[in-house]
N, C-alpha and C positions, 0 to 999 in steps of 0.2 A: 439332414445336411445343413450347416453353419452359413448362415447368411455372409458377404460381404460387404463390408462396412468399411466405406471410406470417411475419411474425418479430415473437415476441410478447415482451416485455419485463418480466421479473419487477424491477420499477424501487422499488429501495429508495435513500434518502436517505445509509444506508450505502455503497453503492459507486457512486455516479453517475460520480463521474470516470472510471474505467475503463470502463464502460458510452459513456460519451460516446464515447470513442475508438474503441469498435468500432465504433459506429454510424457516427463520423465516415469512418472505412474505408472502411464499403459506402456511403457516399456518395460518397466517392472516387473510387472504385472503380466506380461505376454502376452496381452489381450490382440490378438490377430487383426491389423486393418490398415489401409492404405492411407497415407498423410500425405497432403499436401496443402502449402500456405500461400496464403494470397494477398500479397502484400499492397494492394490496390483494391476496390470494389469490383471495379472490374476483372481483375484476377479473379480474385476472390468468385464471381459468377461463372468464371471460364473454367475453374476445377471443378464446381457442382454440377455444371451441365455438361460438360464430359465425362464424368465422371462412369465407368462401366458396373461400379458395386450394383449391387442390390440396398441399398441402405446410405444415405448420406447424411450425415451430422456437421454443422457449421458451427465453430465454436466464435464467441465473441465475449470477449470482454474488457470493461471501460470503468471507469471513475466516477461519480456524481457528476460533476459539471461537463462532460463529455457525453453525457446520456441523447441528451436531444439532435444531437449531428451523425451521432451512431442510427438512430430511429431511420434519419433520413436515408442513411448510407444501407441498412437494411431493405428499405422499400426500394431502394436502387438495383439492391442486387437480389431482393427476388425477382424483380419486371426483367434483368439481363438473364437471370438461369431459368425463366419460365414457373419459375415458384415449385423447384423441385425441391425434398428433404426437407430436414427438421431443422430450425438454428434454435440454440441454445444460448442466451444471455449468463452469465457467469462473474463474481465480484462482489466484492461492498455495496455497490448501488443493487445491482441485482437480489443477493441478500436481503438489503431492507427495504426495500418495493419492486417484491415480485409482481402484485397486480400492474404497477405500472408497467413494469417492463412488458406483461401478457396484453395490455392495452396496446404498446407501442407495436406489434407483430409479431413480438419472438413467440416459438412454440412453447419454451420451454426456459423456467428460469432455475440457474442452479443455486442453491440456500447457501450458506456456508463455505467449507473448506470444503474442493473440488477434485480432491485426489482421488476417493473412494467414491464419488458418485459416477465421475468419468470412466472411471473403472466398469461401476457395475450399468452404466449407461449404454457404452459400448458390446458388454458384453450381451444386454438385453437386447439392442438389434440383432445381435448376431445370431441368435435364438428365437427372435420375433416372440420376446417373452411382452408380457405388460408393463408400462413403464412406469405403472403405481409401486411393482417392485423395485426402485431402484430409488434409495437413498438419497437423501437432498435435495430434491425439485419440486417443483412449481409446475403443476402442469394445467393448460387450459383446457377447462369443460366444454361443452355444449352450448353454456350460457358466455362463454367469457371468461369465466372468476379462475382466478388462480387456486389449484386445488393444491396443499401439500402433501410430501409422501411422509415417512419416518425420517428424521434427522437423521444426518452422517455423521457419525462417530469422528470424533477427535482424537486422533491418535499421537500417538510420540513422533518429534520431529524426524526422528531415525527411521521411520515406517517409508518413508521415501523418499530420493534424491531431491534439491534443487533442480538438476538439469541431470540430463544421460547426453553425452558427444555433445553438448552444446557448453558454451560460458557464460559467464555472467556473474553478478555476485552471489556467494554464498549465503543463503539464510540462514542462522545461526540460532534464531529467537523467532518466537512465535504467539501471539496471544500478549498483555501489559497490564501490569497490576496496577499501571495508576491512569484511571476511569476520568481521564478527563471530559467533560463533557461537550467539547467540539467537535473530536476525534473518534475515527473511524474504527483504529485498531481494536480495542478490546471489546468491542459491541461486536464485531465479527468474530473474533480469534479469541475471545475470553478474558477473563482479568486474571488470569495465571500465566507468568510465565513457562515456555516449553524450552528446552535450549536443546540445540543440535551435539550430540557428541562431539570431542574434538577427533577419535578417531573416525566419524562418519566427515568429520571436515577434512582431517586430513587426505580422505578418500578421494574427496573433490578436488583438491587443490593436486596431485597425483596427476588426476585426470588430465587437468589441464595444464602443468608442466609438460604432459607431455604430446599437448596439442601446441605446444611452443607459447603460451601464456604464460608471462612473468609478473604480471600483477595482480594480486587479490584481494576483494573488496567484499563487503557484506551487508547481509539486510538485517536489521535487528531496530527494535521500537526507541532501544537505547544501552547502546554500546556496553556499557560499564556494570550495566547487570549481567553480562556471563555469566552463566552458571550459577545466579542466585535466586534463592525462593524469593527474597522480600524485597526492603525497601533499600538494605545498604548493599553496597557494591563487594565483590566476592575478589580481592585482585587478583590472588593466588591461582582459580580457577583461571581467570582473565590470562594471567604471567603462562599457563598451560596450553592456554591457546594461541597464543601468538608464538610462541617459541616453539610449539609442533608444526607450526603454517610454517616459519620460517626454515624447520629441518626439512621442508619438502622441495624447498624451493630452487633453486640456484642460484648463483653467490650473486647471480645480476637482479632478481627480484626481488619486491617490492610488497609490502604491504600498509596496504590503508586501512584505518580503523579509526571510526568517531567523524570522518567525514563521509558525504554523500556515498551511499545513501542510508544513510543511518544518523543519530543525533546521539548526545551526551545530557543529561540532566545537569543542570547547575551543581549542584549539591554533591554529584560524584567526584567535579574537579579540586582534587585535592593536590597538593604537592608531589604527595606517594605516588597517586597515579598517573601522573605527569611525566617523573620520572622512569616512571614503567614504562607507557606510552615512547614516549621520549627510544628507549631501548629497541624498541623492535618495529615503529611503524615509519612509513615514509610523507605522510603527509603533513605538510607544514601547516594545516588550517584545522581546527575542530570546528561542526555545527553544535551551536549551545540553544537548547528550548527556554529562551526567557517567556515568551509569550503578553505580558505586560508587566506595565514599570507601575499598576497600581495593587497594592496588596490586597484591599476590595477584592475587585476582578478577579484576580487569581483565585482568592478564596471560593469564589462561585465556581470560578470555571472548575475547581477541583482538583488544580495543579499540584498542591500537594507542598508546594514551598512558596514564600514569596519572595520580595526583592534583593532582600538582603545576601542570599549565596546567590547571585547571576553576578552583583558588584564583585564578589572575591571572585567568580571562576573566572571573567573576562582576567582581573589583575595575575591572579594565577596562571593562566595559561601562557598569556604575554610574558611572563616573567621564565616561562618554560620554551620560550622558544617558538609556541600556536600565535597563527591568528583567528580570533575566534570570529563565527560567523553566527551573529545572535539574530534568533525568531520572534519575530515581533505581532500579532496578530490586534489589529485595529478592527473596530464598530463591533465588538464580542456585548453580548446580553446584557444589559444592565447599564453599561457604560457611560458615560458622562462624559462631556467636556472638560473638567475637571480631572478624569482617567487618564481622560488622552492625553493631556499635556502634563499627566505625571510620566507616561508611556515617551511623549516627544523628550522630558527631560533628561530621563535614564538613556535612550537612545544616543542620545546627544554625550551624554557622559563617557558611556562606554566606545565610542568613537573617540573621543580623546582619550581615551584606555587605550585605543588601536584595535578595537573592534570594526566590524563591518556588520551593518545592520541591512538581516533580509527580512522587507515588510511583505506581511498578507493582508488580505482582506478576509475578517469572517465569514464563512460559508454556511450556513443551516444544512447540515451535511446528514442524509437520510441516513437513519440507525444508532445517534446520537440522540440524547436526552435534550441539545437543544434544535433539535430536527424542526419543532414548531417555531421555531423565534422566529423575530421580525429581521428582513437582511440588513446589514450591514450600514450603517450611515457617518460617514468620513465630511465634517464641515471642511470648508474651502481651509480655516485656516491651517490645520492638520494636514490636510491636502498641498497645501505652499510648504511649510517644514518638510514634509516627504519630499518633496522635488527639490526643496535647497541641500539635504542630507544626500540623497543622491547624485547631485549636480558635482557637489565635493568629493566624491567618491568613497563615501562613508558609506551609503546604501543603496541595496537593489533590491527589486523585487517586481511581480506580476499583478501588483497589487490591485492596479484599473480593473484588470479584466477578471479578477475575482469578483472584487462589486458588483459587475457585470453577471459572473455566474450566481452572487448571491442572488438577485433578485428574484433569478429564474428558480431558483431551487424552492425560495421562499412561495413563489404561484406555483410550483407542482406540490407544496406540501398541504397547501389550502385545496389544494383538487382533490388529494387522497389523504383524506382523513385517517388519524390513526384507526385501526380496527379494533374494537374490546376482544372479537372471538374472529378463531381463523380457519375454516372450513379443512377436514384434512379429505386426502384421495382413498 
């Protein structure tokens, strides 16, 4: 007889999208088991130790600079449920520091894409099978050490929904072919793009017309690649997808594309696709990946373009009716004073284009090639131009408190050394 298996949901507003896909999975999937989310720590403790199953799973998942206040909020809510069931850490951060995450208390860290481990994770309580058979995790030994099982297959984005009865935006793309070296995506999700069918989209957008939702938005690394293997933009495919969202829609809906939460490559904003753009979406602002104003930098970082197409897409876009909202990333590897006030003048520039510049701070973001680098260093004087650029209301950004997360990330990457060899289960 099949165990009962309740699956408790540490349900933060920060990762819903991903959370929805797993869920959507094991509904898929028909995996038998009781769901409920806990949108507090304390919640969260109040479903695990009520809970009547035979089997409890706690799912959690977080971002790199969010890792340390999750730790906390874990040791909270096992001392409130008595330290019953397994949790399960899940993510980008979890992906590439499983041992940490097994140091900080989770049972169990999921590698990779979470569809098909949640799956067969699930299913193994319910069978009280070995959780060595089940794809993508990390499980802690005897000693401590994060043991791995077999990687979980990468499958077509079509293999399963976004969401089932829930909303949110669509993902459309999965995995990016261009390996920048700050960036989380393609070190998780692969340097290939995967693209969602448009008739698996249009499925979703259905759904939710008819939960009375008029507006549809999408997750993609970068907009304008739809449907393409490489490096140039496919519009045709693109013109297929928006004009099937919009046959689903009703004549009051709405579609965003190229804004939050998704981005556009400089390089794609051409005229053409403007006026495409222009045809079928509703949002008057695109998010543009400048990242810096120094061609250097760029080259390192492996951005793949330099300054020269961020100048024409800003003029571009503005001339189409956008305003664009360009990404600026200061104290990136290598960088120089010198850099940055190539970075502060292009900023500046493209704000009298009619840009809006959103600044970051570099992060040494685990599973990245520059995971070891040193964090972040912004002089005062770069620091006074960012606050006079934003005082004007040319730019925004979270920028302090990244610095802040650089530093941390930078002492947890000196704590845990890369490993040359990785014990498997």
């Amino acid at each position: 007889m099949a165990l009962a298996v309740s699956v408790v949901v540490r349900y933060r507003k920060a990762v819903t999208y991903g959370v929805h896909a797993l869920l959507a999975a094991l509904e898929t999937a028909r995996v038998e088991h009781e769901l409920r989310l806990g949108t507090t720590p304390e919640e969260t403790a109040g479903h695990i130790r009520d809970s009547r199953a035979d089997q409890v799973l706690t799912l959690w998942s977080f971002y790199s600079p969010d890792a340390g206040a999750m730790a906390a909020e874990l040791a909270a809510v096992k001392e409130l449920s008595g330290g019953r069931g397994l949790h399960i850490a899940g993510g980008v951060h979890a992906t590439a520091e499983p041992q940490q995450v097994i140091d900080a208390g989770w049972d169990l860290a999921g590698i990779g894409e979470g569809e098909s481990t949640i799956i067969a994770l699930v299913r193994a309580l319910r069978e009280d099978a070995p959780l060595t058979t089940v794809p993508g995790l990390a499980i802690r030994d005897a000693d401590g050490v994060a043991l791995r099982t077999r990687p979980a297959p990468q499958l077509p984005l079509d293999a399963f929904p976004s969401f089932v009865g829930r909303n949110g935006p669509i993902e459309i793309t999965r995995g990016c072919r261009y390996t920048c070296r700050f960036c989380q995506t393609p070190f998780m999700f692969g340097g290939q793009f995967r693209h969602r069918s448009v008739g698996s989209v249009r499925e979703h957008v259905r759904g939710m017309v008819e939960r009375g939702l008029k507006d549809i938005r999408f997750i993609t690394p970068t907009s304008l690649s739809y449907g393409s293997p490489g490096p140039d933009p496919d519009l045709g495919a693109v013109e297929e997808l928006l004009a099937g969202v919009k046959e689903e829609l009703p004549p009051h809906g709405r579609v965003f594309f190229g804004s939050f939460p998704s981005e556009v490559r400089p390089e794609h904003v051409t005229p053409e696709a403007m006026r495409l753009l222009k045809r079928y979406v509703a949002n008057d602002n695109l998010i543009i990946g400048a990242q810096s104003g120094s061609d250097r930098v760029l080259a390192a970082s492996g951005r793949g373009h330099d300054t020269s197409p961020v100048r024409d897409a800003v003029r571009i876009a503005v001339e189409h009716g956008f305003r664009p909202n360009v990404d600026f990333i200061f104290g990136m590897p290598g960088e120089d004073e010198t850099d940055q006030a190539a970075s502060l003048r292009l900023a500046a520039d493209l704000a009298e284009l009619g840009a809006r510049i959103h600044t970051h701070t570099f992060m040494p973001l685990p599973g990245t090639p520059w995971r070891d680098a040193e964090p972040a260093f912004i002089p005062l004087t770069t620091m006074r131009e960012l606050d006079r650029l934003a005082q004007r209301g040319d730019a925004y950004g979270h920028w302090r408190k990244q610095a802040e997360h650089s530093a941390r990330l930078a002492e947890t990457a000196r704590a845990y050394p890369r490993r040359a060899r990785r014990r498997r289960a």
